[in-house]
N, C-alpha and C positions, 0 to 999 in steps of 0.2 A: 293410564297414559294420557299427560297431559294435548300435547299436540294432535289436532285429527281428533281430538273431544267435542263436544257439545261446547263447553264451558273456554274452549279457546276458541272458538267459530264468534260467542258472543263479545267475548274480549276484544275479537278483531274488527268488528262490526262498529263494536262501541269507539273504539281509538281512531278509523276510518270518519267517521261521525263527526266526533268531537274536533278533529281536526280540521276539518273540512269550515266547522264554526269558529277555528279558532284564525285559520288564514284570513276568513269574511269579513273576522271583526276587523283585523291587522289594517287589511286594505282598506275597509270603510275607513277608519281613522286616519288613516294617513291619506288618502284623497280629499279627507272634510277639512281637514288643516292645512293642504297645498289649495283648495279653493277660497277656504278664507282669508290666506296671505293675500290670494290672487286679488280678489275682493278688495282687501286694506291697501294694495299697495296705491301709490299716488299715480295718476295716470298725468302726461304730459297734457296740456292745454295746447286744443287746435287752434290753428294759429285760423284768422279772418280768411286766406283764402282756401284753406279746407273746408273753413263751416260754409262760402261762399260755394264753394264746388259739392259738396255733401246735398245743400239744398238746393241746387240746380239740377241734379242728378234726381234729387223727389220728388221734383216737379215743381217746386216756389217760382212765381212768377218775380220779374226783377224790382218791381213795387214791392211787393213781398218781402223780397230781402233786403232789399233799404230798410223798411220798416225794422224787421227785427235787429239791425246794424245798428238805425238808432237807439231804436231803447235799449239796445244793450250797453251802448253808450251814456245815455242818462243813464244807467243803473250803476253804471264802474264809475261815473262823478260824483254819483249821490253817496256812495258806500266809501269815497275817498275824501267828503267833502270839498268835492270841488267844482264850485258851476258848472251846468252841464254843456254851456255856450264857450266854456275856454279849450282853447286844443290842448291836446294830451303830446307833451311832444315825447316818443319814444327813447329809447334808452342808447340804444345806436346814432341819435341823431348829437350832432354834436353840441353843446350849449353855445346859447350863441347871450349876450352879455346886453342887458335891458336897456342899456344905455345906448347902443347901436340901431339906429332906425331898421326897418325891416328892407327897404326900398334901397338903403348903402349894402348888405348883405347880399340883395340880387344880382345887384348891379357886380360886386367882388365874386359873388359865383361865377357869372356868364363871362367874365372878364379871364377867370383862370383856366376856364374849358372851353375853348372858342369851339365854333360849329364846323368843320368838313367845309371848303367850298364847290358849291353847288355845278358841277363843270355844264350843266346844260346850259349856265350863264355867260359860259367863258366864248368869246368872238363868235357872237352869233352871224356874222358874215357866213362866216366858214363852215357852207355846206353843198353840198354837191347835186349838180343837176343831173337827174338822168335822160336819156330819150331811147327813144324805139321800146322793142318788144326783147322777152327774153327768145335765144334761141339755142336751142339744144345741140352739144357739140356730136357731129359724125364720130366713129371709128377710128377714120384716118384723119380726122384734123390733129395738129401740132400746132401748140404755141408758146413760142420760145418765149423765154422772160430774163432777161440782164439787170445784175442789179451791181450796180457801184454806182462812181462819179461820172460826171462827163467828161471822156476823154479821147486821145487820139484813137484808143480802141475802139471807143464806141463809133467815133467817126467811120472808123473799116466795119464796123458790123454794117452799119448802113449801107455803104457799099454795095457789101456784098448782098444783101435783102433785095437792093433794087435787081442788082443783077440777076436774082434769080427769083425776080417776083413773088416773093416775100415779104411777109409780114412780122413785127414780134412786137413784146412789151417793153421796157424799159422802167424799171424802178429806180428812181436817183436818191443816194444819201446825203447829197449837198445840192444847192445854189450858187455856190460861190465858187464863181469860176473866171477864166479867162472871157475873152470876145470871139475868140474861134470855138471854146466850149458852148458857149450860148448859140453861138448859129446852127454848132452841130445839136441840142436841144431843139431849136425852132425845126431845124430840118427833119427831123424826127417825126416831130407832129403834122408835118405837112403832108409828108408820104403814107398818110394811113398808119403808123405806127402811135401806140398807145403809151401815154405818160403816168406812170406814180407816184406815191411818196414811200420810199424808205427812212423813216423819221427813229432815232434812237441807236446808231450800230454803235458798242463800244462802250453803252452810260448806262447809269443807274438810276432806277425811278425811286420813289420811296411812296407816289401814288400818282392818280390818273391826272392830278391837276397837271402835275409838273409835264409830264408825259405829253399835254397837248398844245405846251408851249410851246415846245421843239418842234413838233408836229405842225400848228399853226406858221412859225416863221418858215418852214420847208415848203410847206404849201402855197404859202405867197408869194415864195421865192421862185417856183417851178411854174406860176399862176405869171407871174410877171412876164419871165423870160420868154414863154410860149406863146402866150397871148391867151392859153385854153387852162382852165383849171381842171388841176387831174379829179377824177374820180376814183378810179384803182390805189391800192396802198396794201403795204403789210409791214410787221414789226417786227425786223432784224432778230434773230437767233443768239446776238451776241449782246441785243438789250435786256440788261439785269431788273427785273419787277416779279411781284408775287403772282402766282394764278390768278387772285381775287383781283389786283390790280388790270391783268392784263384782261379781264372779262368786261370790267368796267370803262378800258380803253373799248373794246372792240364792240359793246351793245351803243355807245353813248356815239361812236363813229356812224354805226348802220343807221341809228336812230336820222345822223344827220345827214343820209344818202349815200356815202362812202362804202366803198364793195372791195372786199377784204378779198386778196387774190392768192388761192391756197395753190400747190402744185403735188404732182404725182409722180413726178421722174424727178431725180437727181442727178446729177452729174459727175459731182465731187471733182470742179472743175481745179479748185482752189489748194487738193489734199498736195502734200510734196510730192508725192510719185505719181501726180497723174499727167500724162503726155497725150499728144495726138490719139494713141489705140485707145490708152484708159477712158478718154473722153469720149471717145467712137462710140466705144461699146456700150458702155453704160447706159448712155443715148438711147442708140438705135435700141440694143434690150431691154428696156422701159416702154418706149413706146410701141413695140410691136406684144409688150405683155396684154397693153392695156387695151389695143388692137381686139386682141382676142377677148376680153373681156368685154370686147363693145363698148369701149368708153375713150372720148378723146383724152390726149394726154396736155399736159402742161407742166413744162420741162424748166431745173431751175438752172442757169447758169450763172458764169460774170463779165461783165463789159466793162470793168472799170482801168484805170492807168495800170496796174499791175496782171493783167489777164490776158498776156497775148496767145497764152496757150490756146485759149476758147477760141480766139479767133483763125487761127491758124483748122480749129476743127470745125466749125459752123459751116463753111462754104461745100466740105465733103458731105456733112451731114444732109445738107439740106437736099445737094444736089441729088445724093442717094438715093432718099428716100422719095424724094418727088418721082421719080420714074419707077418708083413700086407702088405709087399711086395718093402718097400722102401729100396731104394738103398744109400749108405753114402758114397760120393767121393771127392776127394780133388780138392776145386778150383782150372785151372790154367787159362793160357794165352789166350787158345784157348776155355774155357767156356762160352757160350750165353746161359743168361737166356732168 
């Protein structure tokens, strides 16, 4: 019986064997042939700032690699026959025509890609004085802030502030006004109330130059009328510019003293449906959130020719709140919420 023999025990032994040297060989040959390809095939040339970053990372000092930079240089001149003092101009660079001085070529670069202007150079006048100390806003302080034109409205805001010994800000989007709009500006400033600029409601920037033209004539214009140049300012919600632009409006402002005046209550003075209660509420429930929170509030509204709603709710609000113990003062420079 063959199976379960002597003589198939060694057959099995054998075929186990043999096989085992016959996979060995398989795989040896075909990993020595996927190696040699690897080997042959052409490897892409690093480009100057890898071999630069390759020997920075090993330690080459920067004499170092200048050195080997050059002679690598004389070595690709010498193997091309080509002086090793001539530049190699690239393949990407575009030919420029032996007959054209090098000095007209700069001059026609610099001419088609002008440079950015520099806005720290733009009306270096136009920067803002500060004084006093910062001071840390109470719980209960409140400071109202109106932002439109100057108008018969604002003149009633006023009013009513003295009336109830108050304070608030005023951010204007014009200059250009009447002779009773200017006195009500000058009056403004005289009573302790705070002047800004509202520069851009309504326009499109396409960068920060443009942005501070508008900005400069609003400023002069609010500088004139008052006799005081403002310091407070912020940038209309309905001024169209990039984030990048608006970052570069607001670092190159602070740079020039200029105190960007943020708020934490809204009002939604201006929404179609909001009346008398809308206005109340909105109010009063913002600033007694922020009460609790321990942090003064700074409330945005509008004073300009179209806003009589506001005015019609300022005088409740203020009175309101003042007898549960809140204070209404005029943002300035020196304000932390």
């Amino acid at each position: 019986m063959y199976f379960g023999s002597v003589k198939f025990f060694r057959h099995l032994i054998l075929t186990v064997v043999f096989g085992w040297i016959g996979i060995a060989t398989l795989l040896a040959v075909f990993f020595g042939v996927k190696c040699h390809k690897l080997e042959n095939e052409e490897k892409e040339p690093m480009t100057i700032e890898e071999h630069i970053s390759r020997m920075t990372a090993e330690g080459y000092t920067l004499e170092e690699i200048e050195a080997v930079i050059s002679r690598g240089s004389s070595l690709a001149a010498e193997e091309d026959n080509i002086p090793a003092n001539v530049p190699v101009i690239a393949e990407e660079t575009s030919p420029v025509s032996e007959t054209v001085p090098s000095e007209a070529v700069s001059e026609e670069t610099t001419a088609e890609a002008p440079q950015a202007a520099d806005i720290s150079l733009l009306y270096p006048e136009m920067t803002a004085l500060r004084s006093g100390s910062p001071v840390r806003a109470a719980a209960r302080d409140v400071f109202l802030t109106f932002e439109g034109d100057p108008s018969p409205n604002m003149s009633d805001i006023l009013i009513i502030l003295d009336r109830q010994n108050a304070h608030a800000a005023f951010f204007l989007d014009t200059a250009e006004c009447g002779s009773d709009e200017k006195d009500t500006v000058r009056l403004a400033a005289s009573r302790g109330n705070s002047l800004g600029v509202l520069a851009g409601a309504d326009k499109s920037y396409p960068d920060a130059e443009s942005y501070l033209h508008d900005f400069y004539a609003l400023y002069s214009g609010i500088s004139e009328i008052s006799g005081t140049a403002p310091v407070l300012y912020r940038i209309p919600d309905s001024a169209e510019m990039t984030a990048e632009t608006r970052r570069e409006i607001v670092s190159e402002l602070e740079r020039r003293g200029f105190v960007y005046c943020d708020h934490n209550v809204v009002s939604d003075d201006r929404a179609p449906d909001s009346g008398w209660q809308e206005i109340y509420d909105r109010v009063t429930s913002g600033v007694f959130r922020n009460k609790i929170a321990e942090k003064g509030s700074v409330v945005l509204l509008h004073g300009g020719r179209e806003d009589t709603n506001t005015v019609y709710t300022v005088e409740d609000i203020i009175s309101d709140m003042t007898s549960q113990g809140y204070l209404f003062k005029a943002y300035t420079e020196n304000t932390v919420i």
